[in-house]
mmCIF file of the N, C-alpha and C atoms, coordinates in Angstrom:
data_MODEL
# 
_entry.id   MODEL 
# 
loop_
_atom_site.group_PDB 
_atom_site.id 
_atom_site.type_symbol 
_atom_site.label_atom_id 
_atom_site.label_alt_id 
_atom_site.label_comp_id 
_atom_site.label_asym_id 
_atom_site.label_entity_id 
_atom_site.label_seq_id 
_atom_site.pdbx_PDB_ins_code 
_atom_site.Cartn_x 
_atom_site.Cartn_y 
_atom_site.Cartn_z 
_atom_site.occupancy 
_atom_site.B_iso_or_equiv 
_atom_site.pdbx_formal_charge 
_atom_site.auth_seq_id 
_atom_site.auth_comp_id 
_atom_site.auth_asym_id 
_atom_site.auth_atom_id 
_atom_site.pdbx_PDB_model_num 
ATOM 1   N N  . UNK A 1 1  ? -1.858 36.876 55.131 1.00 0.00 ? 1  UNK A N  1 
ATOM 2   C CA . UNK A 1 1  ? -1.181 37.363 53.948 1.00 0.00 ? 1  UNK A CA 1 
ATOM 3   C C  . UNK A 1 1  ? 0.216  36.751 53.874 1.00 0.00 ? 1  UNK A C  1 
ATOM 4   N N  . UNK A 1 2  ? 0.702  36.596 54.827 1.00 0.00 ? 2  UNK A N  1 
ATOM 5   C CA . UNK A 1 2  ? 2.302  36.395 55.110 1.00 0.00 ? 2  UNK A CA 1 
ATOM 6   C C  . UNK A 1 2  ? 2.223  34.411 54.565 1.00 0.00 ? 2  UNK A C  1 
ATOM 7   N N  . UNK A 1 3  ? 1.202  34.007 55.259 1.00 0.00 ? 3  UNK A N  1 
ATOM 8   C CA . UNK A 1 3  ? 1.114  32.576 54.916 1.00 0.00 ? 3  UNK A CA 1 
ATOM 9   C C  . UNK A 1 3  ? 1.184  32.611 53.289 1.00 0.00 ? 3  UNK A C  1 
ATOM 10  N N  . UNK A 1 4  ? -0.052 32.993 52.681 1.00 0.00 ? 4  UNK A N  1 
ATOM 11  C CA . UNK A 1 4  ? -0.803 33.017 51.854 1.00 0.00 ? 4  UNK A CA 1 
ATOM 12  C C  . UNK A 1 4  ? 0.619  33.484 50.863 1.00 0.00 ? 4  UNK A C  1 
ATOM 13  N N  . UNK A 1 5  ? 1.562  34.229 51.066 1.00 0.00 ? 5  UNK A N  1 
ATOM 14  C CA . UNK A 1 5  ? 2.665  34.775 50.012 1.00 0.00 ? 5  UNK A CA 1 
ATOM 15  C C  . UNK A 1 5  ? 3.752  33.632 50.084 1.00 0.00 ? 5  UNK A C  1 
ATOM 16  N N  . UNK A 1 6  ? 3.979  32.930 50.917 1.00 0.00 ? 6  UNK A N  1 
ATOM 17  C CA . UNK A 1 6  ? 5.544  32.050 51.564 1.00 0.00 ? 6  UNK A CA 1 
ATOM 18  C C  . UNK A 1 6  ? 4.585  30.626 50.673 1.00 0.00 ? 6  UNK A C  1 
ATOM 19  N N  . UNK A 1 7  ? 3.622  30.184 50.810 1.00 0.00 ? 7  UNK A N  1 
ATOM 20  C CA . UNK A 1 7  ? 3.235  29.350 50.285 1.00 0.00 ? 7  UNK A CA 1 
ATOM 21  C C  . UNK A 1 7  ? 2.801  28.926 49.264 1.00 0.00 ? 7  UNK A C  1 
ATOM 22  N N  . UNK A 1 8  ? 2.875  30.550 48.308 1.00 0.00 ? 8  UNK A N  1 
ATOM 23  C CA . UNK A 1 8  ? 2.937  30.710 46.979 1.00 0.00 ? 8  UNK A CA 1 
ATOM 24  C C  . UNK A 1 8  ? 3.943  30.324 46.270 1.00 0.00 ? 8  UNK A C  1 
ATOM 25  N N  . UNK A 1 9  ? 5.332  30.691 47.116 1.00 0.00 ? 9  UNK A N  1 
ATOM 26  C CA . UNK A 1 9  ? 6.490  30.962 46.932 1.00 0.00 ? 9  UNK A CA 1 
ATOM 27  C C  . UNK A 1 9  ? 6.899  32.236 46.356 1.00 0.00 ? 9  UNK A C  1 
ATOM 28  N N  . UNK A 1 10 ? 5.661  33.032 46.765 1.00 0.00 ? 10 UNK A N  1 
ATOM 29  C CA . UNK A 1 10 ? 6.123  34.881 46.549 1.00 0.00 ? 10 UNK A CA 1 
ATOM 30  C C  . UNK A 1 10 ? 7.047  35.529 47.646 1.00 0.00 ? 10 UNK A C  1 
ATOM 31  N N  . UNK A 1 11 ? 7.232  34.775 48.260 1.00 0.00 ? 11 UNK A N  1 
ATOM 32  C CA . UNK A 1 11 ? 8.195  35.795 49.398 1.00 0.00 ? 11 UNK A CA 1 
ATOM 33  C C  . UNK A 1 11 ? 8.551  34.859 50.537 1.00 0.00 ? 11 UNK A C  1 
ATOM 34  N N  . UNK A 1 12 ? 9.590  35.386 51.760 1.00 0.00 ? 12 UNK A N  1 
ATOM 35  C CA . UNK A 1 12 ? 9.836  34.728 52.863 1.00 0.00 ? 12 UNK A CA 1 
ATOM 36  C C  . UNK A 1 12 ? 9.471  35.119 53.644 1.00 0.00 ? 12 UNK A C  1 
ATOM 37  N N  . UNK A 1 13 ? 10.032 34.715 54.896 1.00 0.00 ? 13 UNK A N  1 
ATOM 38  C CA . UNK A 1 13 ? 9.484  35.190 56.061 1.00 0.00 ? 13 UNK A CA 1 
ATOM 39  C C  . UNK A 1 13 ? 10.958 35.220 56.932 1.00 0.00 ? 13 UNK A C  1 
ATOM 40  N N  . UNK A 1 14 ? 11.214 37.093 57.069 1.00 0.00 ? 14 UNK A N  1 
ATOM 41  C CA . UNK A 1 14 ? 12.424 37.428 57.719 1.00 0.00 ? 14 UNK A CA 1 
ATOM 42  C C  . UNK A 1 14 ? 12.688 36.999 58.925 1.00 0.00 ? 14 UNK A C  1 
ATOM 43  N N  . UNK A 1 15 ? 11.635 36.418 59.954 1.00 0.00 ? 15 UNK A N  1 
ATOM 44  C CA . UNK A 1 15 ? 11.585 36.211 61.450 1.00 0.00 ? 15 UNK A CA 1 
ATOM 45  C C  . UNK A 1 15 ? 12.194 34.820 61.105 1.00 0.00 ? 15 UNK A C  1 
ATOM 46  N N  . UNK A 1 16 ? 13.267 34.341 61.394 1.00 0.00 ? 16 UNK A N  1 
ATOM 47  C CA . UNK A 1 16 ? 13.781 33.460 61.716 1.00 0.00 ? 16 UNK A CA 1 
ATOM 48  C C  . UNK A 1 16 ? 13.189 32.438 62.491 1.00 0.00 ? 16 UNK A C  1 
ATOM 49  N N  . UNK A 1 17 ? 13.173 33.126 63.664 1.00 0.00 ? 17 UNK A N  1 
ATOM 50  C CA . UNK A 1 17 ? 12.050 32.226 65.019 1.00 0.00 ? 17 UNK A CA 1 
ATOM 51  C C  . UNK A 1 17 ? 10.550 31.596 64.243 1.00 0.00 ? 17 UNK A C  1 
ATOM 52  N N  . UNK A 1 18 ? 9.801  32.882 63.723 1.00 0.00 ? 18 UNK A N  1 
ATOM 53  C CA . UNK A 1 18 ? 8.491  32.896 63.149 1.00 0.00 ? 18 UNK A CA 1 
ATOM 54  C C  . UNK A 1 18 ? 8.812  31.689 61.894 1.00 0.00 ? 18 UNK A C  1 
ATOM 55  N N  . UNK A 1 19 ? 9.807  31.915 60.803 1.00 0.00 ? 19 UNK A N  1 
ATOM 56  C CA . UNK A 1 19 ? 9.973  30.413 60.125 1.00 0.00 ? 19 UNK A CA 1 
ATOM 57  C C  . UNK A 1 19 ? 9.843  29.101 60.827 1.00 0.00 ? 19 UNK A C  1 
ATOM 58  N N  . UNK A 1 20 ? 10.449 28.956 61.520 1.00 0.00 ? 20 UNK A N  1 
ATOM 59  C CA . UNK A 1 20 ? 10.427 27.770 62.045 1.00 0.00 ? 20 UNK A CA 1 
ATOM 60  C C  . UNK A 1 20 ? 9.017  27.501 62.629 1.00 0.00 ? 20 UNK A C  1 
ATOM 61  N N  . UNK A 1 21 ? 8.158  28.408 63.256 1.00 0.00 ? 21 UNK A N  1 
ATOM 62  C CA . UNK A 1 21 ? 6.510  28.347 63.292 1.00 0.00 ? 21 UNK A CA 1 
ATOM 63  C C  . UNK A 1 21 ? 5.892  27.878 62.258 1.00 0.00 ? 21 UNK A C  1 
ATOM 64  N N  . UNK A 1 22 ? 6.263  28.972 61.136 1.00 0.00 ? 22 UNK A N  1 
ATOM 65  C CA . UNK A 1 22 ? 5.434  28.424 59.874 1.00 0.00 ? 22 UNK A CA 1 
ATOM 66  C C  . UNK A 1 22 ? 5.486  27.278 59.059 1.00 0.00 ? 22 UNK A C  1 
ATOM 67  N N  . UNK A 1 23 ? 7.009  26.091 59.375 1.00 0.00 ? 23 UNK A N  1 
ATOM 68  C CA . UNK A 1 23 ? 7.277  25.227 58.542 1.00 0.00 ? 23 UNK A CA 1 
ATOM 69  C C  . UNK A 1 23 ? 6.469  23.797 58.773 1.00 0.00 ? 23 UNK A C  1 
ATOM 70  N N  . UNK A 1 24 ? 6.496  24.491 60.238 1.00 0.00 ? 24 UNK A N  1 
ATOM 71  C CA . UNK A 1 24 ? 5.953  23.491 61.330 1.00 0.00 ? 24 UNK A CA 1 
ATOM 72  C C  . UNK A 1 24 ? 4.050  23.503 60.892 1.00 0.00 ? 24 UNK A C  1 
ATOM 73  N N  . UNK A 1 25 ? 3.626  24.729 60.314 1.00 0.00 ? 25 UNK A N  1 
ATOM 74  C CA . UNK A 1 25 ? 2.340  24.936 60.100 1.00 0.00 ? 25 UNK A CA 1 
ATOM 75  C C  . UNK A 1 25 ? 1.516  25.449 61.462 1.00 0.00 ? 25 UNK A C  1 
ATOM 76  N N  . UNK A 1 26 ? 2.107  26.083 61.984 1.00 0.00 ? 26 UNK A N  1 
ATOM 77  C CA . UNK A 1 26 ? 1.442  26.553 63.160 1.00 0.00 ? 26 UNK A CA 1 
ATOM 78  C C  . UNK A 1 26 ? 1.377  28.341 63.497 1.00 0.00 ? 26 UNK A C  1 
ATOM 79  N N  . UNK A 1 27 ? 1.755  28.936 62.581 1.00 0.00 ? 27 UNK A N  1 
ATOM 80  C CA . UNK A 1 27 ? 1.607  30.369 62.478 1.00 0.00 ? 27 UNK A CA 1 
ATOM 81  C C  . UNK A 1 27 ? 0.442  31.149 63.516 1.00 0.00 ? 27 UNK A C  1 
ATOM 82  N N  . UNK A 1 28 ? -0.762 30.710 62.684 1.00 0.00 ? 28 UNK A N  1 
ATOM 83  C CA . UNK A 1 28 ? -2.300 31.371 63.364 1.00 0.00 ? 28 UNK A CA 1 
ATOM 84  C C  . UNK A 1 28 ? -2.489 31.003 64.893 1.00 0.00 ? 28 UNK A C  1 
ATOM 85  N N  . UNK A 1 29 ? -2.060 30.036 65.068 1.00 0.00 ? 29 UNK A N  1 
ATOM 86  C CA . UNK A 1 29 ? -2.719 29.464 66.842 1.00 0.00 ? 29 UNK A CA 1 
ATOM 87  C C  . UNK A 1 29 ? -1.262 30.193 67.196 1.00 0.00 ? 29 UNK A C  1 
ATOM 88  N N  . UNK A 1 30 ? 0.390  30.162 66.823 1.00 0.00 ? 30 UNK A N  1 
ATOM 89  C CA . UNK A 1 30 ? 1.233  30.769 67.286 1.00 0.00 ? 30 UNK A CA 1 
ATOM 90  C C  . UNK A 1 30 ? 0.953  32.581 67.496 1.00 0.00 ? 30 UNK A C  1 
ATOM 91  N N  . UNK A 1 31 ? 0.048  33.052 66.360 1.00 0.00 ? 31 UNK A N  1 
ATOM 92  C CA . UNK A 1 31 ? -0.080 34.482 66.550 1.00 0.00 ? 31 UNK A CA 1 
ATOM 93  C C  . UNK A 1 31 ? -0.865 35.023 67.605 1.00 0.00 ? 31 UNK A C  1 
ATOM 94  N N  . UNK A 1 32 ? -2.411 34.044 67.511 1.00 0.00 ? 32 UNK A N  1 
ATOM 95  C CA . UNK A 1 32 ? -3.325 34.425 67.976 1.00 0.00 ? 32 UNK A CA 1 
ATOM 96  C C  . UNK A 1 32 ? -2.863 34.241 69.974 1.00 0.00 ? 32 UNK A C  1 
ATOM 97  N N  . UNK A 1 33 ? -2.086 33.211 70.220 1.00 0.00 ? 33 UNK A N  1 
ATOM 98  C CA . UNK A 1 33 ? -1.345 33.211 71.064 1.00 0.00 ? 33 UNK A CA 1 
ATOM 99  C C  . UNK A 1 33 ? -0.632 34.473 72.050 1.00 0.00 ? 33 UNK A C  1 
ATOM 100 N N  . UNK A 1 34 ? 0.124  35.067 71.127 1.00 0.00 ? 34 UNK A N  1 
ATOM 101 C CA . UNK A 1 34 ? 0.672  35.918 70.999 1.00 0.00 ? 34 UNK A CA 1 
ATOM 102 C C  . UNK A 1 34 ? 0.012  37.004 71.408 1.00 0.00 ? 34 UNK A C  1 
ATOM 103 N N  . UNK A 1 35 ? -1.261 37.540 70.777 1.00 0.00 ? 35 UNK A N  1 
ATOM 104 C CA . UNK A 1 35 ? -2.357 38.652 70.603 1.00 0.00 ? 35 UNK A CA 1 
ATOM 105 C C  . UNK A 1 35 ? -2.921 38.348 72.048 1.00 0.00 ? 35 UNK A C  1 
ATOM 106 N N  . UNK A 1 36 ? -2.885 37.268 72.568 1.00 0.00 ? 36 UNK A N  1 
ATOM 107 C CA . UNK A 1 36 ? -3.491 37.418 73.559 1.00 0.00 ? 36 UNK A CA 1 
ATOM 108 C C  . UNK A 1 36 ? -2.779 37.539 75.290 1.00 0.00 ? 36 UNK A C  1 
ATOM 109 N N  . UNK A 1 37 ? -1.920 37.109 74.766 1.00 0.00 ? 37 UNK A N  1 
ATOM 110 C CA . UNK A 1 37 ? -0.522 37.525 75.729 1.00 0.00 ? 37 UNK A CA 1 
ATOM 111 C C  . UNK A 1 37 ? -0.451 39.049 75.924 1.00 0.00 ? 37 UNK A C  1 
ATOM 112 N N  . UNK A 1 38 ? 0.113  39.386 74.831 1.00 0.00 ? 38 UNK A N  1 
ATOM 113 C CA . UNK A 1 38 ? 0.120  40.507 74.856 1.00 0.00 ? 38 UNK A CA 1 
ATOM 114 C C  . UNK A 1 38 ? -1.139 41.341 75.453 1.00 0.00 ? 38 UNK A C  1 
ATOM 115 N N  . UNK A 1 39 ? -2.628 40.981 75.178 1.00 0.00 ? 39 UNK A N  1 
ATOM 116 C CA . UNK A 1 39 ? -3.254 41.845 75.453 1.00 0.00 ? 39 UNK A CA 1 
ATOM 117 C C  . UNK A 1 39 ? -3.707 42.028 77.045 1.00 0.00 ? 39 UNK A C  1 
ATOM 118 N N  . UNK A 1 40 ? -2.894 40.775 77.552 1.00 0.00 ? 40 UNK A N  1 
ATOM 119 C CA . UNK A 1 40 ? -3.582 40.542 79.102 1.00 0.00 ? 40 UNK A CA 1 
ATOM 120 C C  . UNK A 1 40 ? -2.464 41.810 79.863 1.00 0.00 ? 40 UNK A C  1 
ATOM 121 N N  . UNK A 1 41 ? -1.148 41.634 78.961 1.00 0.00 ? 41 UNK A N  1 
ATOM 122 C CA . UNK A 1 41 ? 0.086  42.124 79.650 1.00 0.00 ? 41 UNK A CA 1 
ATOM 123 C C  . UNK A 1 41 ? -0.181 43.587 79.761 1.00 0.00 ? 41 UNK A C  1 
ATOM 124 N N  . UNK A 1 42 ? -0.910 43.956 78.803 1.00 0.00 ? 42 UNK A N  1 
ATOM 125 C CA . UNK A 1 42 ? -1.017 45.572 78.473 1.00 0.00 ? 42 UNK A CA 1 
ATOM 126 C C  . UNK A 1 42 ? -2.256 46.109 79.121 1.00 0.00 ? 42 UNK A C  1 
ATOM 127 N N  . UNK A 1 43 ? -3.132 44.658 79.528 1.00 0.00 ? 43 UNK A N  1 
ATOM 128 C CA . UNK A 1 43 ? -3.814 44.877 80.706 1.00 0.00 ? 43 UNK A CA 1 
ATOM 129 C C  . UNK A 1 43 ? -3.491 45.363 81.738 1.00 0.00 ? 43 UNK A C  1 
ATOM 130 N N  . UNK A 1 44 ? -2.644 44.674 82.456 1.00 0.00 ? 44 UNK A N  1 
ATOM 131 C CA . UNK A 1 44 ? -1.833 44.817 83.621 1.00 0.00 ? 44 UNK A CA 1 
ATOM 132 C C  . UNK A 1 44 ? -1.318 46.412 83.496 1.00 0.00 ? 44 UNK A C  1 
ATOM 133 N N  . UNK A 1 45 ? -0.324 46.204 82.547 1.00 0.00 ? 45 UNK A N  1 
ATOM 134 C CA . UNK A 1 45 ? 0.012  47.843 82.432 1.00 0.00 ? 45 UNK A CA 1 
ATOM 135 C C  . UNK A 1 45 ? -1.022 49.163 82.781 1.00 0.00 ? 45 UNK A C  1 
ATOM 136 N N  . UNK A 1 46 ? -1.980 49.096 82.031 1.00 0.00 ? 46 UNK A N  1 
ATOM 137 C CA . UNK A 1 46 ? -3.004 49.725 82.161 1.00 0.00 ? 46 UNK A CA 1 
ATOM 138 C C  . UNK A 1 46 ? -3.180 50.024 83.109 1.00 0.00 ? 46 UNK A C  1 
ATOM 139 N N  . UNK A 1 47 ? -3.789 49.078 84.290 1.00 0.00 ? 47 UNK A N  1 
ATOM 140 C CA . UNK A 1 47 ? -4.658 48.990 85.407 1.00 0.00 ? 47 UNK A CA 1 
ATOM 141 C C  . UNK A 1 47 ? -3.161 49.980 86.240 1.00 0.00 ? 47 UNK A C  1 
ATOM 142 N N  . UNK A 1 48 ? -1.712 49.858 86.250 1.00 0.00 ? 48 UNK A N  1 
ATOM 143 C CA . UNK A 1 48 ? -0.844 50.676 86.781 1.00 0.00 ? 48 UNK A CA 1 
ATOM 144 C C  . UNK A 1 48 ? -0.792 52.407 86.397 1.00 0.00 ? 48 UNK A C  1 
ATOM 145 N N  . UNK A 1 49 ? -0.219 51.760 84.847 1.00 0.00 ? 49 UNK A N  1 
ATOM 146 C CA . UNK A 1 49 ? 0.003  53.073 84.232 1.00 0.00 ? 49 UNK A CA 1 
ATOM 147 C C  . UNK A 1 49 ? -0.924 53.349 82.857 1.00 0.00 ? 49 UNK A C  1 
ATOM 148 N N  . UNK A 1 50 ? -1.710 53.826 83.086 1.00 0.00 ? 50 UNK A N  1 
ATOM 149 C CA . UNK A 1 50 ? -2.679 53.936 82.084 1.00 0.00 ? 50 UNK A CA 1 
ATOM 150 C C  . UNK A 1 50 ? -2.197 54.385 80.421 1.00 0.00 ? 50 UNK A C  1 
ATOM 151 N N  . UNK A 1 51 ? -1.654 55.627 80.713 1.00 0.00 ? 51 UNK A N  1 
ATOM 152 C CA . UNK A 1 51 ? -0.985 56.564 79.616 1.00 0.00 ? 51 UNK A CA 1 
ATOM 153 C C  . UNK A 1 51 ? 0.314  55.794 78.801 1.00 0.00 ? 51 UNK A C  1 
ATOM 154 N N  . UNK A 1 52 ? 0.903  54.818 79.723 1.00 0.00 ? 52 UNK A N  1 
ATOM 155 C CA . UNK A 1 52 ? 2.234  54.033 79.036 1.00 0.00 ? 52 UNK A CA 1 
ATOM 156 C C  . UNK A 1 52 ? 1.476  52.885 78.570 1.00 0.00 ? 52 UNK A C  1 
ATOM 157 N N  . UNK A 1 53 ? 0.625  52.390 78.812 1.00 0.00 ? 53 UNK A N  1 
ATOM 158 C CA . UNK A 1 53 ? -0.511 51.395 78.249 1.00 0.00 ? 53 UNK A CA 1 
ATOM 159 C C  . UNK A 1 53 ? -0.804 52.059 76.500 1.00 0.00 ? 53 UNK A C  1 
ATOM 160 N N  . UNK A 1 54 ? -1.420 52.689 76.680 1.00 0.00 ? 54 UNK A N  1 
ATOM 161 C CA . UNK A 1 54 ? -2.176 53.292 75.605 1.00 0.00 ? 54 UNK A CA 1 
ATOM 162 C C  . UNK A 1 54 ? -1.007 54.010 74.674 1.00 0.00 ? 54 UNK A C  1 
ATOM 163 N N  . UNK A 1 55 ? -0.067 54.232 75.233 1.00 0.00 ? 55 UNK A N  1 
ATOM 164 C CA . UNK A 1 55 ? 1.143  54.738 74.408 1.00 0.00 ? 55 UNK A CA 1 
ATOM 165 C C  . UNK A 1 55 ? 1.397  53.605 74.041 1.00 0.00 ? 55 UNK A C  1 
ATOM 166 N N  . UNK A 1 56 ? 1.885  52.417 74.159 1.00 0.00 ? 56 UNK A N  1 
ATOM 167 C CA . UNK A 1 56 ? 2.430  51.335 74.291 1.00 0.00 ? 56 UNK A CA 1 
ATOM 168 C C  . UNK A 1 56 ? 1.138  50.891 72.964 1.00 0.00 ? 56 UNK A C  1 
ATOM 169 N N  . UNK A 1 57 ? 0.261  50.423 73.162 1.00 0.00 ? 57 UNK A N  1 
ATOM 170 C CA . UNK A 1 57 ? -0.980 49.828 71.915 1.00 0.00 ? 57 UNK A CA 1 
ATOM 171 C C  . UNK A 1 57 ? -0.466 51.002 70.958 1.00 0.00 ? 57 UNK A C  1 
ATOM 172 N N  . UNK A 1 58 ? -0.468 51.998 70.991 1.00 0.00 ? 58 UNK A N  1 
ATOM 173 C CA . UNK A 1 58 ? -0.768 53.014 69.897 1.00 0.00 ? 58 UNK A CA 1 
ATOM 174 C C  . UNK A 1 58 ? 0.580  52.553 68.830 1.00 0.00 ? 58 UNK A C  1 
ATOM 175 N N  . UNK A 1 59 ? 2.156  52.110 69.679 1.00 0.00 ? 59 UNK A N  1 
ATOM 176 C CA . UNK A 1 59 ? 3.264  52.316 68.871 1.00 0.00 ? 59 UNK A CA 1 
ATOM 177 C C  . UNK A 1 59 ? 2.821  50.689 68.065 1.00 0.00 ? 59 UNK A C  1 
ATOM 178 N N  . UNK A 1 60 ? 2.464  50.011 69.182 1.00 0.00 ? 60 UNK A N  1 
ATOM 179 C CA . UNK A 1 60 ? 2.174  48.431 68.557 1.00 0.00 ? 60 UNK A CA 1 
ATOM 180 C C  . UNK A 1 60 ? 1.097  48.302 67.228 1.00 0.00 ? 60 UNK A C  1 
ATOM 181 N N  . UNK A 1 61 ? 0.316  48.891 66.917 1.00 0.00 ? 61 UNK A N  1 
ATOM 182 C CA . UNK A 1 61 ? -0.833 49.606 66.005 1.00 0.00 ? 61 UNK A CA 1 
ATOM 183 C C  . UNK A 1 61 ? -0.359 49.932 65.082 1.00 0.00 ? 61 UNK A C  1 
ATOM 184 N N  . UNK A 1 62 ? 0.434  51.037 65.287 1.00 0.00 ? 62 UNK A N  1 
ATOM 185 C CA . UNK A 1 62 ? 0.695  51.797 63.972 1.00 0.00 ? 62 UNK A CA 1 
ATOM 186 C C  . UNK A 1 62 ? 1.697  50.224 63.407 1.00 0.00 ? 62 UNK A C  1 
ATOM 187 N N  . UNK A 1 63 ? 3.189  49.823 64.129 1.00 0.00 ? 63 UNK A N  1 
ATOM 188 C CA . UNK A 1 63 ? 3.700  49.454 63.605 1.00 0.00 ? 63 UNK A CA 1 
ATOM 189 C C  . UNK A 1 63 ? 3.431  48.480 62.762 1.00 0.00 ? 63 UNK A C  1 
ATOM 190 N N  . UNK A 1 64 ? 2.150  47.584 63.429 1.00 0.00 ? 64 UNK A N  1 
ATOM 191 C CA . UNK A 1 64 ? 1.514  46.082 62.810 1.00 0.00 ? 64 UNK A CA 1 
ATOM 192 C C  . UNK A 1 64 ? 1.049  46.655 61.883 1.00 0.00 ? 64 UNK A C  1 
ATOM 193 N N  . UNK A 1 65 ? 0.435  47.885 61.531 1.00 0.00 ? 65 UNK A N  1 
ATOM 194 C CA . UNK A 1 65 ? 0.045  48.477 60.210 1.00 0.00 ? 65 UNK A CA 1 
ATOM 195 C C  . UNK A 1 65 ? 0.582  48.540 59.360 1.00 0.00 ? 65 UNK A C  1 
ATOM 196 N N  . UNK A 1 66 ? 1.573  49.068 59.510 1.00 0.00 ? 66 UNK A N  1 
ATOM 197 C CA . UNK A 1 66 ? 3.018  49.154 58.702 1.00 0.00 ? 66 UNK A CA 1 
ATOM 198 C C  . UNK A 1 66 ? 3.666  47.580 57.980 1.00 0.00 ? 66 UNK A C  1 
ATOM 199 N N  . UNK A 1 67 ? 3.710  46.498 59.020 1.00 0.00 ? 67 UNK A N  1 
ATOM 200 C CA . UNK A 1 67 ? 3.750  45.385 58.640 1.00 0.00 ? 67 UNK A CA 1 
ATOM 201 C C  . UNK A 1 67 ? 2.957  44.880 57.062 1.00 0.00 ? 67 UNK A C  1 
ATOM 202 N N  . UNK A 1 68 ? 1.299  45.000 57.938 1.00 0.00 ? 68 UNK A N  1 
ATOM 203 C CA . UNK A 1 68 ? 0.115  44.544 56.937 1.00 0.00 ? 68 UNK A CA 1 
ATOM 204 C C  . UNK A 1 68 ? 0.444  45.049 55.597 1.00 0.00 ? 68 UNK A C  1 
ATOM 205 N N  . UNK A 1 69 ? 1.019  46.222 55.547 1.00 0.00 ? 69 UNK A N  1 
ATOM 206 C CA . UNK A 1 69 ? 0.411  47.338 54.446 1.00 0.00 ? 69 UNK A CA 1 
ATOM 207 C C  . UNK A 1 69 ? 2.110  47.087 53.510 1.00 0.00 ? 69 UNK A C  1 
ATOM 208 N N  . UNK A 1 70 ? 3.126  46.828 54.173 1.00 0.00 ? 70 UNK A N  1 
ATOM 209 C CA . UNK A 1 70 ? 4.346  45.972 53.614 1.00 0.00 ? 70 UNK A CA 1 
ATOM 210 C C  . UNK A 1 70 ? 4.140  44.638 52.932 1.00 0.00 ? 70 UNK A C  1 
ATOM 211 N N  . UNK A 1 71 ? 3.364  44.429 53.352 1.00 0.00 ? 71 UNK A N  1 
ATOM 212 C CA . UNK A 1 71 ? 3.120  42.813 52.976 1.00 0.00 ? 71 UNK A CA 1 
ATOM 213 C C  . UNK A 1 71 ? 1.898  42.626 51.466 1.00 0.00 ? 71 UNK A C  1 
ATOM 214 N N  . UNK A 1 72 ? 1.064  43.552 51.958 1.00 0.00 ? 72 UNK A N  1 
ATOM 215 C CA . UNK A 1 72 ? -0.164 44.304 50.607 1.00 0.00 ? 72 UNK A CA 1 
ATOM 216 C C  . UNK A 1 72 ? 0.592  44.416 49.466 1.00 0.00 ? 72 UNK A C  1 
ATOM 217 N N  . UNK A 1 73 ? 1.608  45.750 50.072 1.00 0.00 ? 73 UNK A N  1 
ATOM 218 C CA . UNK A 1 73 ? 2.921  46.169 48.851 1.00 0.00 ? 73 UNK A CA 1 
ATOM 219 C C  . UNK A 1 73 ? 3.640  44.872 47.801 1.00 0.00 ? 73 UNK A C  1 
ATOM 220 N N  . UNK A 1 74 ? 3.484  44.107 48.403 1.00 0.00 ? 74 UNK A N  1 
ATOM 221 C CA . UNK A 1 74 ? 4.665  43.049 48.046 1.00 0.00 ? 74 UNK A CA 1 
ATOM 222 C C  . UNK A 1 74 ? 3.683  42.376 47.323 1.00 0.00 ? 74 UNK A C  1 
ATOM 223 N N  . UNK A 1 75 ? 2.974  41.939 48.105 1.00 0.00 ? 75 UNK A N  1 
ATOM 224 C CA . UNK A 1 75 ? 1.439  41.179 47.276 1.00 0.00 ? 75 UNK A CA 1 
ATOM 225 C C  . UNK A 1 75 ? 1.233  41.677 45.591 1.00 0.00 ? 75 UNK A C  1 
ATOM 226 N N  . UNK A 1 76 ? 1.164  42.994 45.931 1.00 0.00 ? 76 UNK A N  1 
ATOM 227 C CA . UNK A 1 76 ? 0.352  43.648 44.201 1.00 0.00 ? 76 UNK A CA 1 
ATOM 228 C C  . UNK A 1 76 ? 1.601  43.971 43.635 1.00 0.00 ? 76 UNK A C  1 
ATOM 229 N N  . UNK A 1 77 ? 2.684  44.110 44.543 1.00 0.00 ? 77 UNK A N  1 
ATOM 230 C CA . UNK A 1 77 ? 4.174  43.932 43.093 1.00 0.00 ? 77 UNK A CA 1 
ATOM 231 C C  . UNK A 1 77 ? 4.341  43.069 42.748 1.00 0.00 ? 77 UNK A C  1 
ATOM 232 N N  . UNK A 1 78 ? 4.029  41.304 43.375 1.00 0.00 ? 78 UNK A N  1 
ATOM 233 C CA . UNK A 1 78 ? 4.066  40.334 42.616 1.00 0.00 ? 78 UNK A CA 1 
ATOM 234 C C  . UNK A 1 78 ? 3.403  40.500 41.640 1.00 0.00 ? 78 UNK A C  1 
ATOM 235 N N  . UNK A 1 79 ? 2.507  41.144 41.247 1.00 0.00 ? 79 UNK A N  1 
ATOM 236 C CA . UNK A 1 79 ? 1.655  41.055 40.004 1.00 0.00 ? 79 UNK A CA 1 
ATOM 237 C C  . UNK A 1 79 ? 0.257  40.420 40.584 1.00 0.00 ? 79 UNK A C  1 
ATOM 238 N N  . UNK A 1 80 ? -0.175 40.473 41.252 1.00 0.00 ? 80 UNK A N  1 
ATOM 239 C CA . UNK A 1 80 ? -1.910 40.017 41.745 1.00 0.00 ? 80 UNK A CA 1 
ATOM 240 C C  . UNK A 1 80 ? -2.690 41.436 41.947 1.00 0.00 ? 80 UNK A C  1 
# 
């Protein structure tokens, strides 16, 4: 969505760092990257502390939701 709006020229992209990903055209292999980092790390966590694991996904969840559903918003106020 985030691609799909910046390349419309409906919107930017506030991550500074993450611009410079996207100019470059490397967003998806940079995210998916990312998703998987993260998920080994929260592995680890887990296998220690189970409950700060699962607390930890739950705040990461909601918030990426929040993201998606910001980005939806913006989408259908452009007028689509």
């Amino acid at each position: 969505m985030t691609q799909f709006l910046i390349e419309g020229g409906l919107g930017q992209e506030g991550n500074l760092f993450l611009q410079n990903v996207l100019d470059n055209g490397n967003l998806m292999g940079f995210k998916m990257v990312g998703a998987l980092v993260s998920a080994f790390i929260l592995w680890d966590i887990y296998r220690r502390h189970p409950n700060l694991a699962f607390a930890s996904t739950l705040l990461f969840v909601v918030a990426y939701t929040g993201i998606v559903y910001w980005n939806i918003f913006s989408f259908v106020m452009a007028g689509f």
